[in-house]
N, C-alpha and C positions, 0 to 999 in steps of 0.2 A: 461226444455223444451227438448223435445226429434225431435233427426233430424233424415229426414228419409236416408235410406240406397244408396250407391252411382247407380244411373241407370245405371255404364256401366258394373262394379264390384260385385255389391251388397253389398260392403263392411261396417261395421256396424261403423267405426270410422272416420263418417266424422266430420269435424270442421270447424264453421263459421271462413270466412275474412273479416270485410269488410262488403259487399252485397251479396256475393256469398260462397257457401258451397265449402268445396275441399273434396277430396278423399285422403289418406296419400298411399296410395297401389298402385293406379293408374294413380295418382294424374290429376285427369279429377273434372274440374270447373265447376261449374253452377248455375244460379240465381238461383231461387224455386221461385218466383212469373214468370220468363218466361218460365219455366218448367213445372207449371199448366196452363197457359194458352196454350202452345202448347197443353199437353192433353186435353182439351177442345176442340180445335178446327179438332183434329185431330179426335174425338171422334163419331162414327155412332151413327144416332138419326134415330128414326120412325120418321113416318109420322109427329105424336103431339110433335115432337124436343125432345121426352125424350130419354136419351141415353142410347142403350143396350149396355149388355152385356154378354160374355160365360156365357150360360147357362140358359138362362130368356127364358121365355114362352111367346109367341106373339100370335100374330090375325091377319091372313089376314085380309084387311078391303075391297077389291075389286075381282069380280071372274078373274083368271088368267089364260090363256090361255096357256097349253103348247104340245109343239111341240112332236108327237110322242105318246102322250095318247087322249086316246078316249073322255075324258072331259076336264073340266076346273078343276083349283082348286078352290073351293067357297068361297064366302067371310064367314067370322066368323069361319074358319078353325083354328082350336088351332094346334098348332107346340111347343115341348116340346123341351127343352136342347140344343138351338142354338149354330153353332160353329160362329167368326165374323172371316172375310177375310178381311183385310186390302187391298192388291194389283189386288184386283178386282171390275170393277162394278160394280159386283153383290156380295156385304159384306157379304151375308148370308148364310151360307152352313148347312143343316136342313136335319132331316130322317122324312119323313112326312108319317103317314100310310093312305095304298094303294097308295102310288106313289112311295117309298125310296127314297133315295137322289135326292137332290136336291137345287140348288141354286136360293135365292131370292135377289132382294134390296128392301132395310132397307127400302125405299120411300111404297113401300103397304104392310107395316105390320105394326101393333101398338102394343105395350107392352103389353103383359093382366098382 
């Protein structure tokens, strides 16, 4: 069975205790059943709950109003090579052509 690498280290020789993995370098603890569930939870979803990420191709699904251009953005707008923002509102940070950058949330886009 192979274990995966330490999350604070990345170090490749960890070893089961027990319930929890150790680190021998770091020596930083951790279950892996409460480790995946925190990335779950912690994880940006579209609209349909599926979870993006860096680099996936989406869909506006509703037209978007922004501040400072002459239109909206349409729905069914494809956006290529998403960046995700964790410490912001708005998760999405996107080069969208004829607008450039720009930030969305994950709430009106759906995965294409």
């Amino acid at each position: 069975m192979s274990l995966p690498n330490c999350p604070k280290c990345s170090c490749e020789y960890v070893y089961e205790d027990g319930a929890l993995l150790v680190c021998p370098e770091c020596a930083h603890e951790w279950n892996p059943s409460q480790a995946a569930a925190e990335a779950e939870a912690n994880a940006i979803k579209d609209a349909n709950g599926n979870i993006l990420q860096d680099g996936d191709t989406i869909t506006i699904i509703k037209d978007l109003k922004v501040k400072g251009a002459s239109g909206p953005l349409k729905q069914g707008t494809k956006v290529k090579n998403i960046r995700l923002v964790y410490d912001s509102d708005h998760n999405i940070d996107c080069n969208i052509p004829g607008f450039g950058a720009m930030s969305l949330k994950s709430e009106f886009v759906k995965k294409a």
